[in-house]
N, C-alpha and C positions, 0 to 999 in steps of 0.2 A: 096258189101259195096260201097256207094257212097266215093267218092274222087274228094276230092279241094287239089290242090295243094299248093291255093294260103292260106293268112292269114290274118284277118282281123287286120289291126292295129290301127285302129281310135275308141276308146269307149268314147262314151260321157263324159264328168265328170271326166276319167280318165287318169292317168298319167302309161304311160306304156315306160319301159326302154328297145330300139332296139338294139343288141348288130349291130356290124359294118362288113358287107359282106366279108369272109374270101371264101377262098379254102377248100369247104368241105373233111373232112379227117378222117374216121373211129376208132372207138377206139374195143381195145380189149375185150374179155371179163373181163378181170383181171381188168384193166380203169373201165369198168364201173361198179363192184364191186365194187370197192372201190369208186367211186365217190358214190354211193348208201349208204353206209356204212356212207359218211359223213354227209349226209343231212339225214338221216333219223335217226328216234329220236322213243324211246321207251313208253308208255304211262302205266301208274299204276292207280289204283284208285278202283271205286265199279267194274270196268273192266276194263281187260288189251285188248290193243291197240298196234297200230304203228303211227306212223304219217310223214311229210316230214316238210322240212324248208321252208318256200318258200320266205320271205321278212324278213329286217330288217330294223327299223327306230331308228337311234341311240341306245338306249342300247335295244330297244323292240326286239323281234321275234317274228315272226308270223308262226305258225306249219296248216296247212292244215291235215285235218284226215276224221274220217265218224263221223256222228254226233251220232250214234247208238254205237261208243266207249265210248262216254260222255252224252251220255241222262240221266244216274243215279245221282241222287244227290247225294254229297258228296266230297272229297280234292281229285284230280289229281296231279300225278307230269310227269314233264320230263325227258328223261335221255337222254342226247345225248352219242356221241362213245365215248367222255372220261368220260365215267359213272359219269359224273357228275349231280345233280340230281339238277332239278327247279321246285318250288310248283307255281301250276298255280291257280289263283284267281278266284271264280266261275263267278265274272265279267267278266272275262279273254278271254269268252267264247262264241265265237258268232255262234250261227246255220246259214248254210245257206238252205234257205228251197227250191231254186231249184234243190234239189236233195239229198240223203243223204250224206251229208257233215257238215262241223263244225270248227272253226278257233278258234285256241288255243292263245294265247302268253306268255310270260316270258321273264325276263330282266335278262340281262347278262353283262358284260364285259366282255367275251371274245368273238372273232373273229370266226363263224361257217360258213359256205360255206351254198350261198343257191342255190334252186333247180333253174336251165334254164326249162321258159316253154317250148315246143313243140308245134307245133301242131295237134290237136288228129285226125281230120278233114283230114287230112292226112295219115293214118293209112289206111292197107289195109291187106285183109286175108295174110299169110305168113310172114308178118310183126315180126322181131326177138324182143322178150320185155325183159324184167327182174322187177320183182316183187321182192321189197326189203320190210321186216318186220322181228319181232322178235316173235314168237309163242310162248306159252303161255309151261310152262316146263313139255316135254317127255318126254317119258324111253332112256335113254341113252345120253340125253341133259336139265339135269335137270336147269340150268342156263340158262335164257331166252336170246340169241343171233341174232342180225341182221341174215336173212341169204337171199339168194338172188337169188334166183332159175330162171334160163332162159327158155323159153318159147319163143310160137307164138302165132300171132293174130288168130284164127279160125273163127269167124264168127262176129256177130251180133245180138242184142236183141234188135228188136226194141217197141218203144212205152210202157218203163218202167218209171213208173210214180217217183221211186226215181236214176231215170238216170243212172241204169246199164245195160250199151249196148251196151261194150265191154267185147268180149268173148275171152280169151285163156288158153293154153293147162299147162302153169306154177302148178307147184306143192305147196299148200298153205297149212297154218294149222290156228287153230283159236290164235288168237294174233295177224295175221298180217293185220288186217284187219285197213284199214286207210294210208297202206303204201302206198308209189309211185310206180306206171307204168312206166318204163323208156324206150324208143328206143336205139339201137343199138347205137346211139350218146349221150346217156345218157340223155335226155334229156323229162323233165316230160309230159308223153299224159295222165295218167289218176289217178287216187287215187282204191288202191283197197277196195274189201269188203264185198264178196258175193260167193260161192261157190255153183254151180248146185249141186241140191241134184233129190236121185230118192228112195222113201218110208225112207225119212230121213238118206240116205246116200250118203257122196261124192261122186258124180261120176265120176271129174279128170276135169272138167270140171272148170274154175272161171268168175268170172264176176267182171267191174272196171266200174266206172264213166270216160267218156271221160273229160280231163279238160279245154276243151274250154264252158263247162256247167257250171264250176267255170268260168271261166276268163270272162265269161258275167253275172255273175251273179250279184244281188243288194248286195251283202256283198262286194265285190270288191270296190264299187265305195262308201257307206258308210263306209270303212274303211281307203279308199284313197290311197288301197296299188299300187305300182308301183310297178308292174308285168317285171319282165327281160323274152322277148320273143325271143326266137330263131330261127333266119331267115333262110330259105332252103340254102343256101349257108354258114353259120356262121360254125367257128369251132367248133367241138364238145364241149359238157356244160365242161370235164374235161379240155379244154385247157384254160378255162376261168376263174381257179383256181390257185392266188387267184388275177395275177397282171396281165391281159390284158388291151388295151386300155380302155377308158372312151366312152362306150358307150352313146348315144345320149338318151335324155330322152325325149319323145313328148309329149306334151299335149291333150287333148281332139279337142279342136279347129286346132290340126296339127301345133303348135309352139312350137318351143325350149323350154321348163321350167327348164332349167339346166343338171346336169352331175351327174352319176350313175358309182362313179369308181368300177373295177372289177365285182363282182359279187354282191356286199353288197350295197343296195341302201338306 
């Protein structure tokens, strides 16, 4: 697997919020469940889904998922951890078409934690992940719940025309598809959505969209969101919950364009 260390933070047109160089510092497994737990958001409609947080702009949110949760016409809602449920607007709903992906929103007043990016480009075989979603109701879990199964990176798929080409070894079921790829620091490298099959059956095998394929893509910069990226040195995304300093917000042209406190930009 090729490996950059480093991370691109200049995107044209866009406004991306830098959290501020910390003492990198590990989080639990427990941490990162439950940071999983909090940004990630359940999806209903002609199909059930997962999705993650990823921006706020005053009372908006903006949910990242796969667009193949939502390509059925018809009313979607959201449910985040306090089961509280948002009907989302078929406007509401933007494809992004470099890759299977889809940006949801809904308006709220209250206060939801969103996702720290990662980045994916960084990511290497062995790589510890966590795959958060809610599946679609089993025998013995008939109530659709987050769940959050740990896993590694194993390989690579390359030249997949809807950008799944990361591969690991996390145990998924159908519902979860749209959720987040978190690293060990909790921190978002890809969106899931795809499970290797062999004569139509799981093989144990999954596959995620890297999300530096979202965070260049043209729905980014048409929607104007400010992306919180997390720097190889930053604290983990849990410590950034919900009252860290005021990260720096850049602009395209590499200029100050103001203040992104905590996590909620």
């Amino acid at each position: 697997m090729k490996l950059n260390r480093g991370f691109t933070t200049a995107i044209v047109g866009v406004a991306i919020a830098l959290t501020q160089p910390e003492v990198a510092q590990s989080l639990t497994a427990q941490d990162v469940t439950n940071l999983a737990q909090n940004i990630t958001v359940m999806i209903s409609g002609p199909k059930l889904g997962s999705g993650v947080i990823i921006y706020r702009k005053g009372k908006t949110y903006s949910v990242l998922t796969n667009w193949h949760v939502v390509d059925a016409p018809g009313t979607y809602t959201i449910q985040t951890r306090g089961q509280t449920q948002y009907q989302v607007q078929p406007t509401s709903i933007t494809r992004v078409p470099e890759a299977d992906l889809a940006i949801l929103q809904f308006n709220s007043d209250q206060a939801y934690n969103v996702a720290i990016f990662g980045n994916s480009d960084a990511t290497r075989e062995g790589t510890t992940v966590y795959v958060s979603g809610a599946p679609e109701p089993l025998h013995g879990i008939e109530n659709r719940t987050v769940l959050v199964p740990m896993g590694q990176i194993i390989g690579t798929n390359s030249q997949d025309k809807e950008g799944y080409t990361l591969i690991y070894s996390n145990t998924t079921y159908r519902g979860m598809s749209g959720g987040p790829v978190l690293d060990d620091n909790g921190r978002l490298i890809g969106i899931h959505g795809r499970g290797a099959r062999s004569d139509g059956e799981k093989v144990g095998f999954n596959l995620g969209i890297p999300i530096n394929i979202f965070v260049n893509s043209k729905a980014v910069r048409t929607l104007k969101l400010a992306i919180p990226i997390s720097q190889p040195k930053d604290k983990p995304a849990s410590a950034n919950v919900p009252t860290i300093g005021r990260p720096s917000v850049i602009n395209g042209s590499g200029g100050a364009a103001g203040s992104c406190p905590g996590r909620i930009c």
